[in-house]
C-alpha positions as CSV (number, residue, x, y, z in Angstrom):
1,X,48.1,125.6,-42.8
2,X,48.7,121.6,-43.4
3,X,52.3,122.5,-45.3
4,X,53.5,124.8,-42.2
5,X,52.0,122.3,-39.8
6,X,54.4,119.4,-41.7
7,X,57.5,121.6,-41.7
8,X,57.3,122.3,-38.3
9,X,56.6,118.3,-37.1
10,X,59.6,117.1,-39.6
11,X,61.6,119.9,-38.1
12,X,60.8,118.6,-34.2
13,X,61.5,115.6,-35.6
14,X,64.9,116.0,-36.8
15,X,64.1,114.9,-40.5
16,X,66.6,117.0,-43.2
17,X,63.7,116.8,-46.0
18,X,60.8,119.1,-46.5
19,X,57.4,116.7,-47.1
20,X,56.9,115.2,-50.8
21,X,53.7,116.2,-52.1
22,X,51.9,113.5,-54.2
23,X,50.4,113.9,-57.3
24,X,46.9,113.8,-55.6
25,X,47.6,117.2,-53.8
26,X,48.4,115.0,-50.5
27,X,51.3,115.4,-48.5
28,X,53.0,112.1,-47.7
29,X,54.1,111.8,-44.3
30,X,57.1,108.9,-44.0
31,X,58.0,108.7,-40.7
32,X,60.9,106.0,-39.8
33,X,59.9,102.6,-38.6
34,X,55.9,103.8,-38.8
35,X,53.7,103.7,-42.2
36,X,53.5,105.6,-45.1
37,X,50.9,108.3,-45.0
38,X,49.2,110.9,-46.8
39,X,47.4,114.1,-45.8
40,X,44.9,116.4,-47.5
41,X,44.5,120.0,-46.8
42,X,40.6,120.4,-46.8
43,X,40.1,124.0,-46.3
44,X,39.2,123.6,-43.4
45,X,40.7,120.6,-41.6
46,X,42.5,117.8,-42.9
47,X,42.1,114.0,-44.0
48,X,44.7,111.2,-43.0
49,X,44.7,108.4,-44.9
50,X,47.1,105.0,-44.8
51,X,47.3,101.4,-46.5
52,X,47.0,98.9,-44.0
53,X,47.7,95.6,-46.5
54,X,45.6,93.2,-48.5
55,X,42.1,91.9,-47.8
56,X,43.3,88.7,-46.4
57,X,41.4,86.0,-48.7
58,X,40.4,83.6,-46.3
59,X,37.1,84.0,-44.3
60,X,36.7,87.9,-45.9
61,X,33.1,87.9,-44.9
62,X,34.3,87.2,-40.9
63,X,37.2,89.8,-41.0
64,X,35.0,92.5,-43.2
65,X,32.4,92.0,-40.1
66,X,35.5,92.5,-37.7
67,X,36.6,95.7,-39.2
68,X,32.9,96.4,-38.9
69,X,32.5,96.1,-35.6
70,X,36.1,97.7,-35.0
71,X,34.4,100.9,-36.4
72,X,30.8,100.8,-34.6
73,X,32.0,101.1,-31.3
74,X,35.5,102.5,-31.9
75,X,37.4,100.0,-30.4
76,X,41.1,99.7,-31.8
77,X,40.1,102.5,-34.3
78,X,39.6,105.6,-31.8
79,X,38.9,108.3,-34.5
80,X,40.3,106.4,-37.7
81,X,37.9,104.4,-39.6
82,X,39.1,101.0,-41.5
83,X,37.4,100.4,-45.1
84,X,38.5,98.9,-48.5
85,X,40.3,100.8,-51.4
86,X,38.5,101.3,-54.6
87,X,39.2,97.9,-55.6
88,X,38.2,96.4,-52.7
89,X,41.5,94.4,-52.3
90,X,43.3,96.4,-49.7
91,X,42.3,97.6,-45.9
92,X,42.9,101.2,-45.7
93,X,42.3,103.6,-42.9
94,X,41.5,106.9,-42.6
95,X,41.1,109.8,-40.2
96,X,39.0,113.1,-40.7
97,X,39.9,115.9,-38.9
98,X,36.5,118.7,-40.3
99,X,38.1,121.8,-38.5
100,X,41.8,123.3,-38.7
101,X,43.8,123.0,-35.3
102,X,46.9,124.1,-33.8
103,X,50.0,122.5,-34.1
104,X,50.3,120.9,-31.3
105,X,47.0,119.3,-32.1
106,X,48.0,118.2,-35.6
107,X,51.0,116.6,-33.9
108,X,49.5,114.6,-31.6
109,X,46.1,113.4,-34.5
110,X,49.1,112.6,-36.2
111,X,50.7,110.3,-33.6
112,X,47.3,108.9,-32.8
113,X,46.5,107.8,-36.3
114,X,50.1,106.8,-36.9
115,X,49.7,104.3,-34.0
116,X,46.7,103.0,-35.1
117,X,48.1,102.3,-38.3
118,X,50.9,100.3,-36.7
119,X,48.9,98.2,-34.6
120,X,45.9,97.3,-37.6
121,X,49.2,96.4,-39.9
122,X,50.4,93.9,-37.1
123,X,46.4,92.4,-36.8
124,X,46.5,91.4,-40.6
């Protein structure tokens, strides 16, 4: 579902390459002058995921309790949810998405989370 769904929004989108899939079974999505982001296939629905930057290293306790708060009530975040990488050194956000959906949906959760991802880049 998630590879037709990708072929169809690069298509609309005028792109002359098919998706790269990663070595993690994601799909990365590179759309011009947005992020870098990957996709999952879940069987069903999908996972976005995106690197926002680096933990900045002054006052991490006040911008960890930002992010925090960010995700509690949803505010700048939507569906997306901001956390820390494995290492804890970069901001990443992801969005789950536990049922498949049309096309048209996937287009627009795609959008969404790509907008997100924009703005949370510009706030670090």
């Amino acid at each position: 579902m998630l590879d037709h769904h990708l072929s169809a929004l690069y298509k609309e989108l005028g792109f002359t390459k098919e998706p790269q899939k990663g070595e993690d079974k994601s799909f990365i999505i590179e759309i011009p002058a947005k992020a870098q982001m990957r996709v999952w296939d879940l069987f069903p629905g999908c996972l976005f995921k995106a690197v926002l930057g680096p933990l900045p290293e002054e006052e991490i306790e006040d911008h960890l309790i930002y992010y925090s708060k960010a995700n509690l009530v949803g505010q700048g975040t939507g569906r997306c949810r901001i956390g820390l990488n494995a290492d804890g050194k970069q901001l990443i956000m992801t969005m789950y998405d536990p049922e498949d959906i049309s096309y048209q949906d996937f287009k627009e959760r795609t959008e969404e989370f790509a907008n997100f991802v924009d703005y949370w880049k510009d706030q670090l």
